[in-house]
LUMROPA-524173 format. One record per residue: residue number from 1; residue in three letters; chain; y negated, z negated, x of N, C-alpha, C in turn. Coordinates in steps of 0.2 Angstrom, whole numbers. Each point is the difference from the previous one (the first is absolute). Layout:
N
pos;code;unit;n_north;n_up;n_east;ca_north;ca_up;ca_east;c_north;c_up;c_east
NUM;ALA;A;Y;Z;X;Y;Z;X;Y;Z;X
...
END
This chain:
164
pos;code;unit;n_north;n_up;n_east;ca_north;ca_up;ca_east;c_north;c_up;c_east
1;UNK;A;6;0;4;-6;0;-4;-6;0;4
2;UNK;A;-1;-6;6;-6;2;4;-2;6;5
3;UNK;A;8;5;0;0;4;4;-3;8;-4
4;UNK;A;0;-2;-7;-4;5;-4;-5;0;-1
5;UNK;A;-4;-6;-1;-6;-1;0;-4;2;8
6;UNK;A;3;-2;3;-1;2;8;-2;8;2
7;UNK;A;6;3;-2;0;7;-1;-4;2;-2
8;UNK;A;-3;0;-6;-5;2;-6;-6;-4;3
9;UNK;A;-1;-3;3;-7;-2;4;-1;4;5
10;UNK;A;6;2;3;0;6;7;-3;5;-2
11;UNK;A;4;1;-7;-2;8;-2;-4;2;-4
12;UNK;A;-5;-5;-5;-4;3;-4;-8;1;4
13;UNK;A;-3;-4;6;-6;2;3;2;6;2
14;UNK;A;3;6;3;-1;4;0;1;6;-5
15;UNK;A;4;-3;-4;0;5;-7;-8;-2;-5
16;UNK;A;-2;-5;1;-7;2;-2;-5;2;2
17;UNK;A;0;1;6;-3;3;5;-3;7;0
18;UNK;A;10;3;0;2;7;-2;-4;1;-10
19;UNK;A;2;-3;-1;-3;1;-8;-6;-1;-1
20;UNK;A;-4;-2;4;-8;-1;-1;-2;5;3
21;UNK;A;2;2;5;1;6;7;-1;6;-6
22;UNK;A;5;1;-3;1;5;-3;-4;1;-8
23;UNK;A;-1;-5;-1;-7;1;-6;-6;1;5
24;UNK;A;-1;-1;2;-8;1;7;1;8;0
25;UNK;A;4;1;2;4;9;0;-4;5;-5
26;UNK;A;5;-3;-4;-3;4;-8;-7;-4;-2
27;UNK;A;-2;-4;1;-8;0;-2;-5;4;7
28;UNK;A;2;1;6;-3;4;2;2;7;-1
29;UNK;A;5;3;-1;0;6;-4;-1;2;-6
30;UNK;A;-3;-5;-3;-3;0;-6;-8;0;-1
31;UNK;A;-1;-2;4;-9;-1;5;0;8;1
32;UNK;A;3;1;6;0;7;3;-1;7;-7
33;UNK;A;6;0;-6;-1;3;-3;-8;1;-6
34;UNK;A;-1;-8;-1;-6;1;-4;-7;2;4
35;UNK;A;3;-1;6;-9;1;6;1;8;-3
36;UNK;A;5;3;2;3;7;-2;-1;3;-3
37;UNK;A;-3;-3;-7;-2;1;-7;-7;0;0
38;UNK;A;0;-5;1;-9;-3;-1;-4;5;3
39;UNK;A;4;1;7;-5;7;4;0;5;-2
40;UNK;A;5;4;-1;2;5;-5;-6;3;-5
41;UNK;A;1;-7;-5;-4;1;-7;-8;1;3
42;UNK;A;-3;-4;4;-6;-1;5;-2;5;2
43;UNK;A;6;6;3;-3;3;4;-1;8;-4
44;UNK;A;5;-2;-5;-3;5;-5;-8;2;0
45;UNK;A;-5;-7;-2;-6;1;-2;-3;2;3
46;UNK;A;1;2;8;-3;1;5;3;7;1
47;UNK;A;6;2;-1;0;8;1;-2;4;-5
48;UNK;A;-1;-1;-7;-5;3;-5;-4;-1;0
49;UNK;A;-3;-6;6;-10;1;1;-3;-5;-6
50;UNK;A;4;-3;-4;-3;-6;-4;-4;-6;4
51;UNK;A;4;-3;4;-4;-5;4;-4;4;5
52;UNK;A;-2;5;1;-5;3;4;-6;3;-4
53;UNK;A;3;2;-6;-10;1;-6;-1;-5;-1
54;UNK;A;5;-9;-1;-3;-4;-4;-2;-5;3
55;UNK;A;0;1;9;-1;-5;3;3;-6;6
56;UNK;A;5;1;-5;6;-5;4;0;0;5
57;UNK;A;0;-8;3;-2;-2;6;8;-3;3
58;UNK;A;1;-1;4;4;-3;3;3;-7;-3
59;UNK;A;-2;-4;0;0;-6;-4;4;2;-9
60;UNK;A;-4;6;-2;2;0;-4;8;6;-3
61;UNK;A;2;3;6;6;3;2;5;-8;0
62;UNK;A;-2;-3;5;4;-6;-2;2;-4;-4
63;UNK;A;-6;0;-4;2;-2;-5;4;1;-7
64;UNK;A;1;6;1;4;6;-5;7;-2;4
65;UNK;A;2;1;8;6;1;2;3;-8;-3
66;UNK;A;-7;-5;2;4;-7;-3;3;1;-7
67;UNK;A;-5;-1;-5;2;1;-7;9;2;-2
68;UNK;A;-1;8;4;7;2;-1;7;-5;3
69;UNK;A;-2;0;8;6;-4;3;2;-6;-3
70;UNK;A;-6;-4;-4;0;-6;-1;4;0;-10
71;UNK;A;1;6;0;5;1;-8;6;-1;3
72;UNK;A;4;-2;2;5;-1;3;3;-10;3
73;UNK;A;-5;2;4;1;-8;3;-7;-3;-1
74;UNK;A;3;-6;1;-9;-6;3;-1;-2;7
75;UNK;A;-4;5;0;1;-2;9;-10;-1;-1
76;UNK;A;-2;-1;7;-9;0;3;-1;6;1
77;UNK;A;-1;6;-5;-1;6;5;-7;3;2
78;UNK;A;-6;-6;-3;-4;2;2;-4;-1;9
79;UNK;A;2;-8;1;0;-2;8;6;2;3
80;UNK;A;4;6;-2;6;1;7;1;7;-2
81;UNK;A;-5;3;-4;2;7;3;-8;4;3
82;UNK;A;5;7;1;-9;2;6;3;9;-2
83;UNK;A;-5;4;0;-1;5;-2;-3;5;7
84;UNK;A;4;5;0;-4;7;4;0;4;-4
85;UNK;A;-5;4;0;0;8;-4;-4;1;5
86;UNK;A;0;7;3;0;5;2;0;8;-1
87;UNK;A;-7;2;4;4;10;-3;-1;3;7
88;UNK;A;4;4;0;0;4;6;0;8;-2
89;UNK;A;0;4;6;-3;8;0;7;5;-1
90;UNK;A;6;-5;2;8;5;-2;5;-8;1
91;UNK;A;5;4;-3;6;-7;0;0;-1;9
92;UNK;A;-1;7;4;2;-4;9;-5;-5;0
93;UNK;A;-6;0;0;-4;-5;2;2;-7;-5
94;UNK;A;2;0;-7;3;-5;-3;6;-5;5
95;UNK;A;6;8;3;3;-5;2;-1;-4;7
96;UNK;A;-4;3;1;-2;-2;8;-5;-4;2
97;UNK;A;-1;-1;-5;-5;-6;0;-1;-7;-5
98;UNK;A;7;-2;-3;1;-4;-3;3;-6;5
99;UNK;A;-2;-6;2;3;-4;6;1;-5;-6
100;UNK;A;6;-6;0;0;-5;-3;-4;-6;4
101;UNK;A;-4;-2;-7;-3;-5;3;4;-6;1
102;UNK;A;4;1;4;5;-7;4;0;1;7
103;UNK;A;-4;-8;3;-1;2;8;3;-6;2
104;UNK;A;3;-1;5;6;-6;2;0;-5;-4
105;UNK;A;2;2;-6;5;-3;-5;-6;-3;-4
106;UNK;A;-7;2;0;-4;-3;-5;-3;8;-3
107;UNK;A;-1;-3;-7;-3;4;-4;-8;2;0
108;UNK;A;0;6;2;-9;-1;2;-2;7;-6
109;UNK;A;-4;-5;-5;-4;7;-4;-6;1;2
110;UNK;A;-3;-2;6;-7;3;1;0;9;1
111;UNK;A;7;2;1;-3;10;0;4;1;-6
112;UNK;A;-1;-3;-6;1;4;-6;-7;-2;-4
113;UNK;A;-2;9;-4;-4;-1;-2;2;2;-11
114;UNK;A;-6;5;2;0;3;-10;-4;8;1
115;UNK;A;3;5;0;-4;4;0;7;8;-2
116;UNK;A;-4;0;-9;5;2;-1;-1;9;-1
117;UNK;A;-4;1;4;-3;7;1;-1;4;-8
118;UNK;A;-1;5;1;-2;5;-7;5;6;-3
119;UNK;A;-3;3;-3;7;4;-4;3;5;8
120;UNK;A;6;0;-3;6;5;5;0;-3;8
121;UNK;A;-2;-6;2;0;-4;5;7;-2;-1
122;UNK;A;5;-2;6;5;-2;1;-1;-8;0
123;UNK;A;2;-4;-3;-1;-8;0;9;-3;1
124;UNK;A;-3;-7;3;5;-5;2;0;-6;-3
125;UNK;A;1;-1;-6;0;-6;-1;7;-6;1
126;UNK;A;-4;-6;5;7;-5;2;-2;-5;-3
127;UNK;A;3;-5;-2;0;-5;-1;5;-7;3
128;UNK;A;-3;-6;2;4;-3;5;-2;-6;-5
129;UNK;A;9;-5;0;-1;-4;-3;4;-5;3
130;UNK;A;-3;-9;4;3;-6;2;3;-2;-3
131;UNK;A;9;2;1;6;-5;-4;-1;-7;4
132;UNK;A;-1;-2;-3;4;-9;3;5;-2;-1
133;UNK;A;7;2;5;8;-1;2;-1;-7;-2
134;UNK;A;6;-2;-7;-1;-9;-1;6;-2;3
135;UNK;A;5;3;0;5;-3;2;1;-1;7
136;UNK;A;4;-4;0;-1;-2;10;4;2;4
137;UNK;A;-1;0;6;4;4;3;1;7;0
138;UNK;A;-5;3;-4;1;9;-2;-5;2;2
139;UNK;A;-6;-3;2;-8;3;3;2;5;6
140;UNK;A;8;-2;4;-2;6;5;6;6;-3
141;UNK;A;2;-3;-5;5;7;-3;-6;7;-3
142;UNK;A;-4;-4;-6;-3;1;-4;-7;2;2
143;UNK;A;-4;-5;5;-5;2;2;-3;5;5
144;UNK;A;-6;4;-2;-1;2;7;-7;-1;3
145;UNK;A;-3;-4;-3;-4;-5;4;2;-5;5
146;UNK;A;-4;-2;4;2;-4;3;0;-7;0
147;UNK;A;-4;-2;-7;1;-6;-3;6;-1;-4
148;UNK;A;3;7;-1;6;-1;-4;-1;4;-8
149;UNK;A;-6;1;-1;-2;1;-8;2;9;1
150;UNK;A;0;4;-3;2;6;-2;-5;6;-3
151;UNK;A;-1;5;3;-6;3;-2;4;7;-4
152;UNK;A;-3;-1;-6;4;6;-6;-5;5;1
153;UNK;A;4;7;-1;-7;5;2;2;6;-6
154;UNK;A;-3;2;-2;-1;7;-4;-5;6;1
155;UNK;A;3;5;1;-6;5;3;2;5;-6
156;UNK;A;-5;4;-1;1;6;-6;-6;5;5
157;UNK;A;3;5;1;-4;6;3;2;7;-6
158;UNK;A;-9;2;0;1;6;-5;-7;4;2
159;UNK;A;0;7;-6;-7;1;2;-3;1;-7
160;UNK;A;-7;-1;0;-2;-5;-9;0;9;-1
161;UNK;A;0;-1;-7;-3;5;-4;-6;4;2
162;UNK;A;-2;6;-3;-8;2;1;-3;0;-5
163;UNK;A;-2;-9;-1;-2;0;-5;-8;1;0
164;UNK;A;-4;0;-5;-6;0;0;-6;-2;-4
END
């Protein structure tokens, strides 16, 4: 009798470990897939030129991508996401000139900006969002910060409409 209970003390910290491991999992690819969306629907407004006759500022790109992401889950998406749009002259210079803002394991959005050019411009809309890894032990599976927290990325590249 005390050699079961013994047993079953061996074995369940690391079965819940695994099990909380593995819900962490599927809530960051559940993050991943709504950033996914949220960008997506977002980046619509920007290739038909709606956020560009009506103004739309950066802040407020954001605030759209959160609204949607945040149909899904309840997370903080306004202090942990950060936004680049971008327009370039052809897709070469798009891909040759997009660097991830991750420099020795810290996230740096000082060279992301908002500039989401005019009709028939190529644009790049990304989006980056800070998962905070809860589960222990998985910061360096899961992470790719060097604090350990996780940076979720979405990019949508297109060329807007000629609208007018």
């Amino acid at each position: 009798r005390g050699v079961t209970a013994l047993e079953f003390a061996l074995v369940l910290p690391p079965f819940l470990l695994l099990t909380v491991g593995l819900a962490e999992v599927a809530m960051i690819g559940l993050a991943q897939t709504s950033l996914d969306f949220a960008v997506t629907e977002t980046a619509r407004q920007i290739r038909t030129g709606e956020a560009q006759n009506n103004g739309w500022s950066a802040s407020e790109i954001e605030n759209r991508i959160c609204d949607k992401f945040d149909d899904f889950l309840v997370v903080d998406c306004a202090s942990n996401i950060s936004i680049d749009v971008r327009h370039f002259s052809s897709f070469v210079d798009a891909s040759n000139n997009l660097a991830a803002p991750i420099d020795n394991g810290q996230f740096d959005p000082s060279g992301l900006g908002y500039a989401p050019g005019v009709a028939s411009d190529i644009v790049v809309v990304r989006a980056y969002y800070r998962w905070d890894v809860l589960t222990p032990m998985f910061e360096r599976v899961f992470g790719n910060l060097s604090n350990g927290d996780r940076i979720l990325v979405s990019t949508m590249m297109f060329r807007t409409e000629p609208y007018g």
